[in-house]
PDB file of N, CA, C and O in Angstrom:
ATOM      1  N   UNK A   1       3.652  17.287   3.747  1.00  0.00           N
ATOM      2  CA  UNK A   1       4.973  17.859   3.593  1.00  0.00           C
ATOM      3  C   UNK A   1       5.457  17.812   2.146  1.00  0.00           C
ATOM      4  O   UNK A   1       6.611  18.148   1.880  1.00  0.00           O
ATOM      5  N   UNK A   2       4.591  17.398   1.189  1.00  0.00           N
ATOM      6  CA  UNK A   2       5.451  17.349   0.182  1.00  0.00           C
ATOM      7  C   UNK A   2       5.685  18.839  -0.480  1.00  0.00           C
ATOM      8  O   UNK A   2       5.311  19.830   0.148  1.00  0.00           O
ATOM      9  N   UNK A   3       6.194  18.942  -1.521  1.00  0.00           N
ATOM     10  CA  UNK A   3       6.518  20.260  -1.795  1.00  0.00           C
ATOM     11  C   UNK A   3       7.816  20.287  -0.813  1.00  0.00           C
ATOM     12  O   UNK A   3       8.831  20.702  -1.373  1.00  0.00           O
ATOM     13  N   UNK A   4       7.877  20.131  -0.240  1.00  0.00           N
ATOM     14  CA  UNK A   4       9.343  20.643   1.073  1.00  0.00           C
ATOM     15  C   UNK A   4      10.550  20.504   0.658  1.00  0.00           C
ATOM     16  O   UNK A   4      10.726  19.408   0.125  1.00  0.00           O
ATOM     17  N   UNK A   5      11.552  21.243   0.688  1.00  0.00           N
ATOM     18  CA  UNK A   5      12.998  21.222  -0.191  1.00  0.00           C
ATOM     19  C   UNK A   5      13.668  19.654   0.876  1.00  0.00           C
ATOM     20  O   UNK A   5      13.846  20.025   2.036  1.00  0.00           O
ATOM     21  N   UNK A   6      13.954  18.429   0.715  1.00  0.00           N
ATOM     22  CA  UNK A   6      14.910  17.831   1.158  1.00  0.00           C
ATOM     23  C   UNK A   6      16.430  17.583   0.649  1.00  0.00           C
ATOM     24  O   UNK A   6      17.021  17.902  -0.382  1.00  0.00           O
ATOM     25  N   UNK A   7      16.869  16.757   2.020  1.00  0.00           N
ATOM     26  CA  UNK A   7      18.211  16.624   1.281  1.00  0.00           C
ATOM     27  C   UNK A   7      18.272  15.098   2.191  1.00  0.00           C
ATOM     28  O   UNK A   7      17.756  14.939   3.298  1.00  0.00           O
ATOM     29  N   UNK A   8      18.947  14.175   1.505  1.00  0.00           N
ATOM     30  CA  UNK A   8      18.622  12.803   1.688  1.00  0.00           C
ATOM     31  C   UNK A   8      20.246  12.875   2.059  1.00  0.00           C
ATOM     32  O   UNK A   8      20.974  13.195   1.119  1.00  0.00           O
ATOM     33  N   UNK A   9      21.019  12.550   3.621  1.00  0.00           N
ATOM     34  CA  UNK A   9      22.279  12.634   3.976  1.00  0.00           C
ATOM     35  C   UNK A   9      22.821  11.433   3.937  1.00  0.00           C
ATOM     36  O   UNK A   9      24.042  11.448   3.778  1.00  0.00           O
ATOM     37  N   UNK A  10      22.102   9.937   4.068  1.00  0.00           N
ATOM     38  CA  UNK A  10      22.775   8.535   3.857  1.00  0.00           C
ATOM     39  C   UNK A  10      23.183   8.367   5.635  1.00  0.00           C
ATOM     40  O   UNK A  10      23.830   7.365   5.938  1.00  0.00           O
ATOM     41  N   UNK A  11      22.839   9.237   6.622  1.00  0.00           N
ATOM     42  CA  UNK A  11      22.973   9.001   7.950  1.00  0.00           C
ATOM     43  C   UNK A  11      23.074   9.895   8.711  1.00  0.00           C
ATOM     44  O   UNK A  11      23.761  10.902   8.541  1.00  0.00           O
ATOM     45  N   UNK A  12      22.141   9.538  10.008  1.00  0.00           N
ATOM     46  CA  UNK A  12      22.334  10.573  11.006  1.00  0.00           C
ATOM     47  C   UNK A  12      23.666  11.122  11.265  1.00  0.00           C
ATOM     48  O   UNK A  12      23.744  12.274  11.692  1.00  0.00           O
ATOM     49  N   UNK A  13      24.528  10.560  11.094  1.00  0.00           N
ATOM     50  CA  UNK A  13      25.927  10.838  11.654  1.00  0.00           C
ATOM     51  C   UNK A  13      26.576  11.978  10.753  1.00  0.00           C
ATOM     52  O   UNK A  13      27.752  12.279  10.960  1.00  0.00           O
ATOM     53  N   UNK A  14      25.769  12.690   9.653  1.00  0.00           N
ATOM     54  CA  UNK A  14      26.450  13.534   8.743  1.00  0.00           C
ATOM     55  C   UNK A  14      25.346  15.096   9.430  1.00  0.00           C
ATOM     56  O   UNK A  14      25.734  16.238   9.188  1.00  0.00           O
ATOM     57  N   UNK A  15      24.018  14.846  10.256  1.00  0.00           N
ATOM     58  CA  UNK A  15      23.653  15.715  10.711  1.00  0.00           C
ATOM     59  C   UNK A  15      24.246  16.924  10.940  1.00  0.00           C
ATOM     60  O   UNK A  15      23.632  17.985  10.828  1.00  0.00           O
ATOM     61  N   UNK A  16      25.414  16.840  11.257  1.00  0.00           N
ATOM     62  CA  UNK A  16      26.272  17.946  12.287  1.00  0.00           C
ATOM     63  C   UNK A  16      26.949  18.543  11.122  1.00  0.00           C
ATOM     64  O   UNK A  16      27.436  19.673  11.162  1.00  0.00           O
ATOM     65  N   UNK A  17      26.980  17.749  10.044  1.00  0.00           N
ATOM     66  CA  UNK A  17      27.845  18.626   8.641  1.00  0.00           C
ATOM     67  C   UNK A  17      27.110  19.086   7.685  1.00  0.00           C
ATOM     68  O   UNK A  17      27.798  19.661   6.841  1.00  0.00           O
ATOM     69  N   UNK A  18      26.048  19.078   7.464  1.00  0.00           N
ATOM     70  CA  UNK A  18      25.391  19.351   6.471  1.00  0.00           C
ATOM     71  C   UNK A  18      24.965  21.095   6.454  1.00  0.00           C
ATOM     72  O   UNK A  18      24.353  21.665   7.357  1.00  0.00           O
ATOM     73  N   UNK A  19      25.511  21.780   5.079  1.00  0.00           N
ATOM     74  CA  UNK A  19      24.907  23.113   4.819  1.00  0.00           C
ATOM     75  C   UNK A  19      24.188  23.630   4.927  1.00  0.00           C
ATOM     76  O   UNK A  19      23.850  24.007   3.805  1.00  0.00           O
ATOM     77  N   UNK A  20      23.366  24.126   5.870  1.00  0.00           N
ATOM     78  CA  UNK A  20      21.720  24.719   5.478  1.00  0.00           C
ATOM     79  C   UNK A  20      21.735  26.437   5.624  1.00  0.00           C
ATOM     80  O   UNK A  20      22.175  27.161   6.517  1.00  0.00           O
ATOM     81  N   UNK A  21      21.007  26.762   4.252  1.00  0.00           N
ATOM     82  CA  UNK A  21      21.322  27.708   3.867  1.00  0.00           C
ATOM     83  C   UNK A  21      20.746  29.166   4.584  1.00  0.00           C
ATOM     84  O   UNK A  21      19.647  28.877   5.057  1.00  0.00           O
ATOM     85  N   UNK A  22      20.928  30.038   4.746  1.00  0.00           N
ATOM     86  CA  UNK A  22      20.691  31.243   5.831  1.00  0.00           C
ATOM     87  C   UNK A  22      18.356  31.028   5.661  1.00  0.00           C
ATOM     88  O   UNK A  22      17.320  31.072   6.325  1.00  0.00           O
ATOM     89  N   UNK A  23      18.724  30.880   4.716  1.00  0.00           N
ATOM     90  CA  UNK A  23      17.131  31.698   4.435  1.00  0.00           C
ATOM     91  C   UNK A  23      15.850  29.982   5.186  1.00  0.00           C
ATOM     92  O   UNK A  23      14.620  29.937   5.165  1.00  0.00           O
ATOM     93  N   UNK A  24      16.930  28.799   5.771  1.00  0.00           N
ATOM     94  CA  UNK A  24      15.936  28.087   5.748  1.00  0.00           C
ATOM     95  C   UNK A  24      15.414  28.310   7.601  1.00  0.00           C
ATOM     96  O   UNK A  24      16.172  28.773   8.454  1.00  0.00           O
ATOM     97  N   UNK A  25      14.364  27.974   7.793  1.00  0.00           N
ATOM     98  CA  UNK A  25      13.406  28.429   9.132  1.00  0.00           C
ATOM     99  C   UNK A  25      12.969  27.376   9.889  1.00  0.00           C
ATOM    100  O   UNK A  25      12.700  27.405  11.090  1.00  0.00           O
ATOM    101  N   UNK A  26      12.885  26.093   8.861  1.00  0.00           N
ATOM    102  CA  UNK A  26      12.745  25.025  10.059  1.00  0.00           C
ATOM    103  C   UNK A  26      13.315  23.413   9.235  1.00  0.00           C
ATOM    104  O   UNK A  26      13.020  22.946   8.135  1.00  0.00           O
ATOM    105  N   UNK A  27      14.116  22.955  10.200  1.00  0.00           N
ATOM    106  CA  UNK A  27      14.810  21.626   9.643  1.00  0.00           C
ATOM    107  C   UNK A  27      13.548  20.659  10.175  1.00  0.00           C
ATOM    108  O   UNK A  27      12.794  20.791  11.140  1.00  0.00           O
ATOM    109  N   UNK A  28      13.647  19.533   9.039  1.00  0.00           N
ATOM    110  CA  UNK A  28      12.588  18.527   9.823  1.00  0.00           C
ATOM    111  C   UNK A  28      13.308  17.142   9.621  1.00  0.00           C
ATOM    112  O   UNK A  28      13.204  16.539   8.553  1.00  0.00           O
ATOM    113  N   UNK A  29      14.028  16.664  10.662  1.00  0.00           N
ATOM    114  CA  UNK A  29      14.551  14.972  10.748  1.00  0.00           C
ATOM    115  C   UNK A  29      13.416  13.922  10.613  1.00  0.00           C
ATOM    116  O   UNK A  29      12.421  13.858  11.335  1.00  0.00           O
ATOM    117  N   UNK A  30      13.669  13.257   9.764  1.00  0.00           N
ATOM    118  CA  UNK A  30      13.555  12.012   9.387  1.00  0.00           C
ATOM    119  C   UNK A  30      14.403  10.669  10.255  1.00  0.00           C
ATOM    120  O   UNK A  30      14.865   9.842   9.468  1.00  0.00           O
ATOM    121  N   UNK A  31      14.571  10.465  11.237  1.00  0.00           N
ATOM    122  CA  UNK A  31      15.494   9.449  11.694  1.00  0.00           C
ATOM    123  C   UNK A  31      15.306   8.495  12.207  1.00  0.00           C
ATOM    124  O   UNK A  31      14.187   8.537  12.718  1.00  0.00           O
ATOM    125  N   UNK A  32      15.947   7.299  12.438  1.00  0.00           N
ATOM    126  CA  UNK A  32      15.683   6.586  13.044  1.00  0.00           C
ATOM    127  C   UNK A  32      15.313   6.216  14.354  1.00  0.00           C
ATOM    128  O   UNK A  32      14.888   7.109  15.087  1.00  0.00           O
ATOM    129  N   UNK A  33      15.432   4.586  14.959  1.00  0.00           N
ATOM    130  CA  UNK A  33      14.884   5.012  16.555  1.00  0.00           C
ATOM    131  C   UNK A  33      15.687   4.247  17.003  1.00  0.00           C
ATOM    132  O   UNK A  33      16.084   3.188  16.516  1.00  0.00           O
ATOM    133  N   UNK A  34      16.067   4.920  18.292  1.00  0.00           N
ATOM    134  CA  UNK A  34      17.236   3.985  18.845  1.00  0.00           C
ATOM    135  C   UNK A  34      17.728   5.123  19.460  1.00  0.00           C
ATOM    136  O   UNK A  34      17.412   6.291  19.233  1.00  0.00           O
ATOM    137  N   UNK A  35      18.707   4.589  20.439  1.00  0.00           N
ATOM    138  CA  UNK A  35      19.573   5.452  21.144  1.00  0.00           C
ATOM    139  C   UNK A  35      20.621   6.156  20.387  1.00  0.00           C
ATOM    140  O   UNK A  35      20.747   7.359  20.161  1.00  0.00           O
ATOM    141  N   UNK A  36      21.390   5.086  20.021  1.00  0.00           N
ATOM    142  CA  UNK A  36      22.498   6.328  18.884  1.00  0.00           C
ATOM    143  C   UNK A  36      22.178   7.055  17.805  1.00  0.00           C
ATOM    144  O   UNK A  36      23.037   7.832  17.390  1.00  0.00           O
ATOM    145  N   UNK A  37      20.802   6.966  17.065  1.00  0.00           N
ATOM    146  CA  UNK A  37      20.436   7.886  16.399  1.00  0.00           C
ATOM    147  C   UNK A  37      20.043   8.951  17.409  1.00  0.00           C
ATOM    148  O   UNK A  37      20.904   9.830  17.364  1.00  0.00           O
ATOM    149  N   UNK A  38      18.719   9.358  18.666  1.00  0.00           N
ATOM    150  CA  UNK A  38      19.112   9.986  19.495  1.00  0.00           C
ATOM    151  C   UNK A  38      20.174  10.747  19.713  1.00  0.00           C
ATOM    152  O   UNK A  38      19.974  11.945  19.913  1.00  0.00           O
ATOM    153  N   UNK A  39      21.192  10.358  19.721  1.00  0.00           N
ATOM    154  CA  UNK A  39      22.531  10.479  20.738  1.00  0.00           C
ATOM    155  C   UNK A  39      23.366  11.933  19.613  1.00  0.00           C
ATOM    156  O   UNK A  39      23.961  12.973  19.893  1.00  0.00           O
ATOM    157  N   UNK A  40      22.909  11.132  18.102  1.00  0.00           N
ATOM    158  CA  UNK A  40      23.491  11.987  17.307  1.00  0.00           C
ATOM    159  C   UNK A  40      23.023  13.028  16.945  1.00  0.00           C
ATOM    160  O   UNK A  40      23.733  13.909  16.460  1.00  0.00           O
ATOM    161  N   UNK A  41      21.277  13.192  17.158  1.00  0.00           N
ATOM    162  CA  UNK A  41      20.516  14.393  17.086  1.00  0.00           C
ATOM    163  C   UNK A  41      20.873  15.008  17.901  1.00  0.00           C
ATOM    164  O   UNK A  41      20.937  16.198  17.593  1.00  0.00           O
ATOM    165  N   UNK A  42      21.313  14.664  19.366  1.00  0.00           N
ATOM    166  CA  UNK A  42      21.640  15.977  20.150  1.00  0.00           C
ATOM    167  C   UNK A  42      22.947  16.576  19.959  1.00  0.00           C
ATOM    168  O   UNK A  42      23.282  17.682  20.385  1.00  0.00           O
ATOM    169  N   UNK A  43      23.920  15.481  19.049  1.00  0.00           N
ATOM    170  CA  UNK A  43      25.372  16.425  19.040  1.00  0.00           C
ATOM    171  C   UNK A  43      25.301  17.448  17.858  1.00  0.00           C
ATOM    172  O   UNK A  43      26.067  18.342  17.499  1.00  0.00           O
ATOM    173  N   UNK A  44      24.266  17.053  17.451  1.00  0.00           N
ATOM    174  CA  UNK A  44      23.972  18.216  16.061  1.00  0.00           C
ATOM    175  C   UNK A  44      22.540  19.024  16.286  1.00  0.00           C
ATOM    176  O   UNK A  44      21.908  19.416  15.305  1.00  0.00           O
ATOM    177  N   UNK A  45      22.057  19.253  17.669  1.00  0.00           N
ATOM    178  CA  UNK A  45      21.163  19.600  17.745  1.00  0.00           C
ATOM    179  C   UNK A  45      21.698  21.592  17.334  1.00  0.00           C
ATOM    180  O   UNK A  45      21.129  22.438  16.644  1.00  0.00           O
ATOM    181  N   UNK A  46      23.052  21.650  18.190  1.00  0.00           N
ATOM    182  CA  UNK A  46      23.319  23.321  18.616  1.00  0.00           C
ATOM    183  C   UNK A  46      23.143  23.808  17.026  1.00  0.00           C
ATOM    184  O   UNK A  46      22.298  24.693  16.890  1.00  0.00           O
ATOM    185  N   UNK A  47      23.929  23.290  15.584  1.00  0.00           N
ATOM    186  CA  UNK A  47      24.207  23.025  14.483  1.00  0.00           C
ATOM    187  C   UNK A  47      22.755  23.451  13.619  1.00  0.00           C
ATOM    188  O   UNK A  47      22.547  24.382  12.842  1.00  0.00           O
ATOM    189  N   UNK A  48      21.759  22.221  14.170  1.00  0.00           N
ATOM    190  CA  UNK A  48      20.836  22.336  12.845  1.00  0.00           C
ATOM    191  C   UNK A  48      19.557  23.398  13.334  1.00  0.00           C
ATOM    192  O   UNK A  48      18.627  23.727  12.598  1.00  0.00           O
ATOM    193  N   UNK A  49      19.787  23.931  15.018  1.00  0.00           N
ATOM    194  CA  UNK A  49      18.718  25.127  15.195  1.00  0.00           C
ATOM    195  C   UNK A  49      19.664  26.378  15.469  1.00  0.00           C
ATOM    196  O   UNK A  49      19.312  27.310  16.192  1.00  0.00           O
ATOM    197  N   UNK A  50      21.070  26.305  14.736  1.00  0.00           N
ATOM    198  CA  UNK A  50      21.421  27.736  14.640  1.00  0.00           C
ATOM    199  C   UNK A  50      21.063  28.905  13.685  1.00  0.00           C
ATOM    200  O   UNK A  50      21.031  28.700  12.472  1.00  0.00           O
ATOM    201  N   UNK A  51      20.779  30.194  14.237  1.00  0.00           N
ATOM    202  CA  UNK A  51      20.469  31.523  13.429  1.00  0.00           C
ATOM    203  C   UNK A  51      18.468  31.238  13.674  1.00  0.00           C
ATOM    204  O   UNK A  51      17.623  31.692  12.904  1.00  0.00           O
ATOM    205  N   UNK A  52      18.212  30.512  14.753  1.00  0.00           N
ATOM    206  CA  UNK A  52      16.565  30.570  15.234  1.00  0.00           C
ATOM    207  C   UNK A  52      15.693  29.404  14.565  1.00  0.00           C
ATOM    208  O   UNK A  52      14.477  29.373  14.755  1.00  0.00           O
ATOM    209  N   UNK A  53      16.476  28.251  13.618  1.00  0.00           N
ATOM    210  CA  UNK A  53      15.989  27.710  13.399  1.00  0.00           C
ATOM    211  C   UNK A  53      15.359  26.610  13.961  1.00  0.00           C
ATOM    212  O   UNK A  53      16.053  26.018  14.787  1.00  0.00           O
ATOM    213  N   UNK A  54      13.740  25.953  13.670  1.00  0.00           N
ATOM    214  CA  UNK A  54      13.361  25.675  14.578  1.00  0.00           C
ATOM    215  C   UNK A  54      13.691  23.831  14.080  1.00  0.00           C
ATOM    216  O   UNK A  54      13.855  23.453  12.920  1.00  0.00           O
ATOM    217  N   UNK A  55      13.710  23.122  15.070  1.00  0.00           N
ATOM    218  CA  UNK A  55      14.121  21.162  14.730  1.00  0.00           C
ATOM    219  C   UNK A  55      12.861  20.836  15.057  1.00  0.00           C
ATOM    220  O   UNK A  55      12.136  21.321  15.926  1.00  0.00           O
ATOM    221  N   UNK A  56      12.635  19.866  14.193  1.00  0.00           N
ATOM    222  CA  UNK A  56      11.421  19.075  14.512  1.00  0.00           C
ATOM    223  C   UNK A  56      11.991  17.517  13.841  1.00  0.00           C
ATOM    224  O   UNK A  56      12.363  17.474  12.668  1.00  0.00           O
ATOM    225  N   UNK A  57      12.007  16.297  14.711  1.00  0.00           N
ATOM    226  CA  UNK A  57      12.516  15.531  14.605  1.00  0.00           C
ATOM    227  C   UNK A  57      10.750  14.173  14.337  1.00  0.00           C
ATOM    228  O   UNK A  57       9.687  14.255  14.952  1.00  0.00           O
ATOM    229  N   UNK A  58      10.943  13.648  13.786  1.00  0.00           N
ATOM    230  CA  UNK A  58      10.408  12.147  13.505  1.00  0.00           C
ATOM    231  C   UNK A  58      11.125  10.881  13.169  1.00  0.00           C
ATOM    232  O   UNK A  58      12.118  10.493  12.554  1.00  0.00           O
ATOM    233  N   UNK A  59      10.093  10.415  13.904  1.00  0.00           N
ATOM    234  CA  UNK A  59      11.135   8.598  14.025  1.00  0.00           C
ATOM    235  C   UNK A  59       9.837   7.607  13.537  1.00  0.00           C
ATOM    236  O   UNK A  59       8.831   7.749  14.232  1.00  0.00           O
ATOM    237  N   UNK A  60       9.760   6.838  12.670  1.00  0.00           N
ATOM    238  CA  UNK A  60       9.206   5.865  12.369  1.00  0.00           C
ATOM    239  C   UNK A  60       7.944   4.926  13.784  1.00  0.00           C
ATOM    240  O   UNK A  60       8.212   3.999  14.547  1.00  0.00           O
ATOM    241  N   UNK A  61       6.788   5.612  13.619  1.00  0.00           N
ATOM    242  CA  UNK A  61       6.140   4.934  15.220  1.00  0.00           C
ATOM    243  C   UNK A  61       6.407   3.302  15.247  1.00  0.00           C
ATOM    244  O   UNK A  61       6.072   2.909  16.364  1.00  0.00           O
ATOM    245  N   UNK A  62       6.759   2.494  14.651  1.00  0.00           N
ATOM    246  CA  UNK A  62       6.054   0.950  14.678  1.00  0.00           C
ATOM    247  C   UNK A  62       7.639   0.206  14.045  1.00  0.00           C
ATOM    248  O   UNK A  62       7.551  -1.022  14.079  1.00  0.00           O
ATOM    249  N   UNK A  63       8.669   0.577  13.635  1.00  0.00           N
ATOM    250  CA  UNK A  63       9.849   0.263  13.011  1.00  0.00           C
ATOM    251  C   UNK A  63      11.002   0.704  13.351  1.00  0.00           C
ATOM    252  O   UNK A  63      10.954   1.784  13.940  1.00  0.00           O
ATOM    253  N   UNK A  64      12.338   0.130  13.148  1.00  0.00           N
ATOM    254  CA  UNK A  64      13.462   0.915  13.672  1.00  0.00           C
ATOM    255  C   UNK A  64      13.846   2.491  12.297  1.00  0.00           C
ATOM    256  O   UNK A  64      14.315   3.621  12.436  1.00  0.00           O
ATOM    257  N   UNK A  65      13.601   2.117  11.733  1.00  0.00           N
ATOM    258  CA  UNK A  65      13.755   3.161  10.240  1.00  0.00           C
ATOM    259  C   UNK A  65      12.944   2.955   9.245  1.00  0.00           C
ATOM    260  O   UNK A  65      12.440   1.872   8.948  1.00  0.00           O
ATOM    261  N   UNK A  66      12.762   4.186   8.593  1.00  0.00           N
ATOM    262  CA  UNK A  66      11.771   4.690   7.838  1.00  0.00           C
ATOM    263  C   UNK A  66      11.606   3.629   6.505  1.00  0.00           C
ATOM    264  O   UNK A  66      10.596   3.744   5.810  1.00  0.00           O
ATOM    265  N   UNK A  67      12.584   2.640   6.187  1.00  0.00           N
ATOM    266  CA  UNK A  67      13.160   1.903   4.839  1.00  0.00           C
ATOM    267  C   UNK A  67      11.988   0.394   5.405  1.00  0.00           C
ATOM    268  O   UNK A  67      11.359  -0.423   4.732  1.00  0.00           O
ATOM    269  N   UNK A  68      12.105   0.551   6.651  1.00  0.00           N
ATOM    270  CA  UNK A  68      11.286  -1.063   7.082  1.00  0.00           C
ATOM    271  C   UNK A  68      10.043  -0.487   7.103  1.00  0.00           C
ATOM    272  O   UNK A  68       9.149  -1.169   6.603  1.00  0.00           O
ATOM    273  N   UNK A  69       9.606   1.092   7.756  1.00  0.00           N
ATOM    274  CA  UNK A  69       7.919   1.408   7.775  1.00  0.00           C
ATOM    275  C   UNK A  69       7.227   1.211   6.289  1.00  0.00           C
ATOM    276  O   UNK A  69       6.156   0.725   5.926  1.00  0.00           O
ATOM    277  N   UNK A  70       8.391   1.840   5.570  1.00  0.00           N
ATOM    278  CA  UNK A  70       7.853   2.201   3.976  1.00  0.00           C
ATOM    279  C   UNK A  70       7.997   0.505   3.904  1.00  0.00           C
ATOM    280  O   UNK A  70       6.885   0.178   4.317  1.00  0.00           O
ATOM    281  N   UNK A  71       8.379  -0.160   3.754  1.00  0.00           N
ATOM    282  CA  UNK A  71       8.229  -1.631   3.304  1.00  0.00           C
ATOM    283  C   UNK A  71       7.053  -2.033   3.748  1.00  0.00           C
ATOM    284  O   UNK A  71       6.336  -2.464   2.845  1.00  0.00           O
ATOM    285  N   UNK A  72       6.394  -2.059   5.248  1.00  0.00           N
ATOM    286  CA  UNK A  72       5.219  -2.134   5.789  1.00  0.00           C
ATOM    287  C   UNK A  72       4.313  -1.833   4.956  1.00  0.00           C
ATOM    288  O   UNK A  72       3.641  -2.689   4.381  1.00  0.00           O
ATOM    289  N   UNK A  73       4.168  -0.473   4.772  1.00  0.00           N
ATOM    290  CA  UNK A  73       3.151  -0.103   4.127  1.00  0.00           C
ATOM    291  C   UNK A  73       3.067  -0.692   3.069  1.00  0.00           C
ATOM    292  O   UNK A  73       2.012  -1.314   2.937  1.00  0.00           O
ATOM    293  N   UNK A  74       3.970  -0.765   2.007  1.00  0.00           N
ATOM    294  CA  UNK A  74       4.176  -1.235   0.828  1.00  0.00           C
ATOM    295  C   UNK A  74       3.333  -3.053   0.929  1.00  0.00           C
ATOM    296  O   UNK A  74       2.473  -3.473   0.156  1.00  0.00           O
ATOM    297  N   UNK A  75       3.688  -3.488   1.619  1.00  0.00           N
ATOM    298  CA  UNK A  75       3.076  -5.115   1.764  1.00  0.00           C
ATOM    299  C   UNK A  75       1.727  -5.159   2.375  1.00  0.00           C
ATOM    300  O   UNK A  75       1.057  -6.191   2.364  1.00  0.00           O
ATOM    301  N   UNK A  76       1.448  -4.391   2.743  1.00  0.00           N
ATOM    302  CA  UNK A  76      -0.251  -4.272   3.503  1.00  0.00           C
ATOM    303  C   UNK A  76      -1.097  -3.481   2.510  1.00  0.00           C
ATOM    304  O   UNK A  76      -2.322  -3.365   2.558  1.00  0.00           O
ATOM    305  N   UNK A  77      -0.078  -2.828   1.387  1.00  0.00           N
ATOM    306  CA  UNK A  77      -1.148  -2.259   0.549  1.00  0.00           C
ATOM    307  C   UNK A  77      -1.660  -3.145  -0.549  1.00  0.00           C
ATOM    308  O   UNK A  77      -2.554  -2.748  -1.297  1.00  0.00           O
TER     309      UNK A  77
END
């Protein structure tokens, strides 16, 4: 994925506000795991696949968020 335009929001909970611009085709979440992260992808689900865009969501397999996986890796390397 690199090359990929991001935008780093500081929390799921800003999902539902964030700009995305006509020309983009597929959002890809980064989020955490847990129920209320869940909870907040679906109130911003209608939001981030409007005008056909497609969601593709990831959650950290082995950690609650991506800040403890990347630490993982970081200490095993």
């Amino acid at each position: 994925w690199f090359g990929t335009p991001t935008w780093a929001l500081g929390g799921v909970e800003r999902l539902a506000f964030v700009a995305i611009p006509e020309k983009v085709r597929r959002v890809i979440v980064y989020g955490d795991r847990g129920r209320a992260a869940d909870r907040l992808l679906e109130k911003a689900r209608d939001h981030l696949t409007a005008n056909g865009r497609e969601l593709i969501s990831r959650v950290p397999e082995h950690h609650d968020d991506w800040n403890d996986a990347w630490r993982a890796h970081r200490r095993s390397a």
